[in-house]
C-alpha positions in Angstrom: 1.7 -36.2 30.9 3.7 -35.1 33.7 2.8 -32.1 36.1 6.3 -29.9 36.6 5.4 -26.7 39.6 8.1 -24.6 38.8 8.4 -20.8 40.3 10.8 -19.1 38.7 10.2 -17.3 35.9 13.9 -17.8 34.6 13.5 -21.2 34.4 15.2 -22.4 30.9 12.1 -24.6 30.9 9.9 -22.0 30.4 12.3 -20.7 27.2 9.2 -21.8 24.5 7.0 -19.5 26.8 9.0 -16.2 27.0 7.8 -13.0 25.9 4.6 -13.9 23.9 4.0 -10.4 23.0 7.0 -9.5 21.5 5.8 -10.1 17.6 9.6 -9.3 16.1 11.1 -11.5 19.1 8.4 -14.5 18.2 8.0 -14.3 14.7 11.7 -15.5 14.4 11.7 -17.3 17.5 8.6 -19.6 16.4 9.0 -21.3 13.0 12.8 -21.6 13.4 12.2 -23.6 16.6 9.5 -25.0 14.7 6.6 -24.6 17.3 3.7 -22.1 18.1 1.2 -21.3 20.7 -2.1 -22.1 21.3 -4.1 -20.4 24.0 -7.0 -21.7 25.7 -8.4 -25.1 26.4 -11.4 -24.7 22.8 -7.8 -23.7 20.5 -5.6 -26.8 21.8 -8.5 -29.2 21.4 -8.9 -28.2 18.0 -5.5 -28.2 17.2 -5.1 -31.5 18.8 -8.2 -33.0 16.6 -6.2 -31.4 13.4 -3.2 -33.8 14.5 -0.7 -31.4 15.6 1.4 -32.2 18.6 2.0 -30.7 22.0 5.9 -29.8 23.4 4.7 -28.5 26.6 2.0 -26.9 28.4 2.0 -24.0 30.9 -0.8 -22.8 32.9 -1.7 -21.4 36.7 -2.8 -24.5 39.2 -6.5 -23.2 39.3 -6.9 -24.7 35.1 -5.0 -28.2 35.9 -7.9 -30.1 36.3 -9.8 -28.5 33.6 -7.2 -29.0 31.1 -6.0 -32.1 32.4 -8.2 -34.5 30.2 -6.8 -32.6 27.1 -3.1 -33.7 27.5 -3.3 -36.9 29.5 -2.5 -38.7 26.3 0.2 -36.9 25.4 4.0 -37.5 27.1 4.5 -33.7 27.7 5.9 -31.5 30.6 2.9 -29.2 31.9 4.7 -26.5 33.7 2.1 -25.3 36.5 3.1 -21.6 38.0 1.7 -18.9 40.1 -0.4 -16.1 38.3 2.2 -13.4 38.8 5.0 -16.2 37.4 2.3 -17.0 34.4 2.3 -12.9 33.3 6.2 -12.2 34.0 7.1 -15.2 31.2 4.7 -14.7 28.9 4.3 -10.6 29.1 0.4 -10.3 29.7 -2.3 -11.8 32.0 -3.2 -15.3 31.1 -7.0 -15.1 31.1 -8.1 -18.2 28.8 -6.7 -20.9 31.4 -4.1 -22.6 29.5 -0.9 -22.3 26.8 0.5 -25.5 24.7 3.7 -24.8 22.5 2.6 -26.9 19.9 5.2 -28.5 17.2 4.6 -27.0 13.6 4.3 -29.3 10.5 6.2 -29.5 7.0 3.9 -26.8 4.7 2.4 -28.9 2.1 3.8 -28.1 -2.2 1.2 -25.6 -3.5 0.3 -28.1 -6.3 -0.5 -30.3 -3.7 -2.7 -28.1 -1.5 -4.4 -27.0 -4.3 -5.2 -30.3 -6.3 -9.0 -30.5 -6.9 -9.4 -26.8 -4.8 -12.4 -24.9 -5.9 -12.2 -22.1 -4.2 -8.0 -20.6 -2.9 -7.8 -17.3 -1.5 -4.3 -16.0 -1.7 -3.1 -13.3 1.0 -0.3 -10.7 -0.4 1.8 -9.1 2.5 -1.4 -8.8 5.6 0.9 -8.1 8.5 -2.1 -7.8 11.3 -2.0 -10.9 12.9 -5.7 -10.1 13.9 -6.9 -9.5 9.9 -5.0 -13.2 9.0 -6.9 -14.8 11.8 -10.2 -13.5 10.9 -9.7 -14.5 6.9 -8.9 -17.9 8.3 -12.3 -18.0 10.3 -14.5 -16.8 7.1 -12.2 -19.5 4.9 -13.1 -22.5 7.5 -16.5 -20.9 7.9 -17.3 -20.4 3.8 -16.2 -23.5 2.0 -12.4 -21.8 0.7 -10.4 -24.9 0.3 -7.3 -23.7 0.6 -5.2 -20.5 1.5 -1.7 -19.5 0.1 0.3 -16.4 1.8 3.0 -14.6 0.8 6.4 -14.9 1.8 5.6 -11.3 3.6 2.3 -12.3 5.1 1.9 -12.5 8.7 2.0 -16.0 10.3 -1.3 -18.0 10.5 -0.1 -19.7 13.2 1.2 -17.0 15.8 -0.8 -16.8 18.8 -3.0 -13.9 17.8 -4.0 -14.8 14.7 -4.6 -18.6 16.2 -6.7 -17.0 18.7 -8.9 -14.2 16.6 -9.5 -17.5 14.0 -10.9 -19.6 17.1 -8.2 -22.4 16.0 -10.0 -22.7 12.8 -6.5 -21.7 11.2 -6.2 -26.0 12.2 -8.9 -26.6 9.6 -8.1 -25.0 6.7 -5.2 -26.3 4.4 -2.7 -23.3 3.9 1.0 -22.9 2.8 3.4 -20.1 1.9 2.8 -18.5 -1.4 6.7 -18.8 -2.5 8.1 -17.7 -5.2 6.3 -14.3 -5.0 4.3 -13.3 -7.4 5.0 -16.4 -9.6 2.6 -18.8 -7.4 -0.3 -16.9 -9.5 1.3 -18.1 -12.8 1.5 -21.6 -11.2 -2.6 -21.4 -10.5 -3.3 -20.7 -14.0 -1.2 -23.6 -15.0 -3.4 -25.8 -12.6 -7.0 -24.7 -14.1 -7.8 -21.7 -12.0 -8.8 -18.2 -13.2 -6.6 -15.9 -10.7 -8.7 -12.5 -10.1 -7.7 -9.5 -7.4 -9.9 -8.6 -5.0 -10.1 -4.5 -5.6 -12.7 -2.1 -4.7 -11.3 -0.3 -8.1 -14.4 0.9 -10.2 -12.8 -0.1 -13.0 -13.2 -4.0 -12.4 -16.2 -6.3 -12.7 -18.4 -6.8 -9.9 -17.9 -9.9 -8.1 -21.4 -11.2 -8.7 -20.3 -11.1 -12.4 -17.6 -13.6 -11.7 -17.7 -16.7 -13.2 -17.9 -18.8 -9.7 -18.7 -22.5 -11.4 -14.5 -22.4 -12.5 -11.5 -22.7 -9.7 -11.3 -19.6 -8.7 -8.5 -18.0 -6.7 -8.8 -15.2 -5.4 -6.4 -12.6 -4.0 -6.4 -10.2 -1.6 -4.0 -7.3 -0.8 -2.3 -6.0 2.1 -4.5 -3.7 4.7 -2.7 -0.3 3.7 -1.2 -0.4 0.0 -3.5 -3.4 -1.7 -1.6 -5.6 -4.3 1.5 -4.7 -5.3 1.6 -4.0 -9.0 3.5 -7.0 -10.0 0.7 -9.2 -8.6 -1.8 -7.7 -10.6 0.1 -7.9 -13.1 0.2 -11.9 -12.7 -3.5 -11.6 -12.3 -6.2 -12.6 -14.8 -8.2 -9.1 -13.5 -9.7 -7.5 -11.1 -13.4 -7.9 -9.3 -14.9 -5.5 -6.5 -17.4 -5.5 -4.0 -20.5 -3.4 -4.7 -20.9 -0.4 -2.3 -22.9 2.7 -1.5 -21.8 6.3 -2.3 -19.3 7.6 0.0 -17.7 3.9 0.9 -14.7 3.1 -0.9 -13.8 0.2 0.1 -13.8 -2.6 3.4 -10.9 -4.1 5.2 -9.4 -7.2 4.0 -11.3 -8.8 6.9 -14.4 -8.0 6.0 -13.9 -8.0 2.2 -12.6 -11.2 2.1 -15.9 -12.9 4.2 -18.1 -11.0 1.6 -15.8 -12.4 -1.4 -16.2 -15.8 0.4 -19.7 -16.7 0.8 -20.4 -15.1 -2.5 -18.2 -17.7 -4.3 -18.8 -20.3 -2.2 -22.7 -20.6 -2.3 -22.5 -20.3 -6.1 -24.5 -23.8 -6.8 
């Protein structure tokens, strides 16, 4: 580890750092520079335990020593700044101490991932950030063993959805869902019943699911659900029961309920 002070906020140095809350910007910027961002000194740790490696690290002078122990190990630049330096790179006030650019990993083959997975949940087209993160935290939380997300589907490991999973995203296997919707087909062919996640009255409840077979199950985007061509690919549908007058939950929520109701089947 070596400590760079730098104070200029144009420093080509600081180039992983720039503009963290420009999602179009990043979202490009990220995988085809083959890094991402973890915030805070709980998200790095776990993302160091789940063997990822750090680039760099970039934090104000008052979290040095705190986050020193974490990347001591590690040959990496730690840029240290001033506060108003730290916001004018990254485009907000840095309030959890410390940000690594991490290096991203080859995604795993889907047969792979997926060899001797009870439970996949399969994400078609969520673009909150905030909604991927939080599936990722029930998945880690509720015994999924895998997740697969489309092509479309928000990235798992940008900063917000990192940081709303608590770096749980680390622990759960996960790669992209591609080809679109012809990964369901490809779970059949590996032993798994494939069934939408649909608050439509017209499927079976989810308690009427058969949870003792692989199951994967997959969820739709937050505004439209599943497209039509992935039902299609689907072996049906199964809902959530509800009271009169609630239609439905987000994809958040829905998913956590889906979840442990699968996953504690004995």
């Amino acid at each position: 580890m070596r400590i760079v002070r730098l104070s200029d906020a144009s420093d080509p140095r600081l180039g992983d750092y720039l503009s963290l809350t420009d999602v179009n910007l990043r979202r490009v910027f990220e995988p085809e520079h083959g890094l991402f961002m973890a915030e805070s000194a709980k998200v790095v740790a776990r993302a160091l335990d789940a063997g990822y490696r750090p680039r760099s690290a970039l934090m104000s002078e008052r979290w040095l020593a705190q986050s020193t122990p974490l990347l001591e190990p590690y040959a990496v630049d730690v840029y240290v700044v001033p506060d108003a330096v730290l916001a004018e790179v990254t485009g907000f006030a840095v309030h959890r101490g410390m940000l690594a650019a991490m290096a991203r990993r080859p995604l795993p083959p889907i047969t792979d991932l997926v060899a001797g997975a009870h439970l996949v949940a399969v994400l078609e087209d969520l673009v909150d950030h905030t909604n991927v993160g939080a599936v990722f935290r029930s998945a880690a939380a509720l015994g999924v063993d895998a997740v697969l997300v489309s092509p479309r589907c928000a990235d798992p490991l940008y900063r917000r959805s990192v940081r709303v999973s608590m770096g749980t995203v680390f622990q759960v296997p996960w790669t992209r869902a591609d080809p679109w919707p012809g990964t369901l087909d490809l779970l059949r062919e590996n032993g798994f019943q494939v069934y939408a996640l649909d608050p439509d009255p017209a499927g079976a409840e989810l308690r009427d699911l058969d949870a003792t077979r692989a199951t994967a199950l997959v969820i739709g985007s937050e505004g439209h659900g599943l497209s039509a061509q992935a039902r299609q690919c689907c072996d049906g549908s199964v809902r959530i029961p509800m009271r009169e007058g609630v239609d439905s939950l987000n994809a958040a929520a829905a998913s956590a309920v889906a979840f442990y109701a699968l996953s504690a089947h004995p």
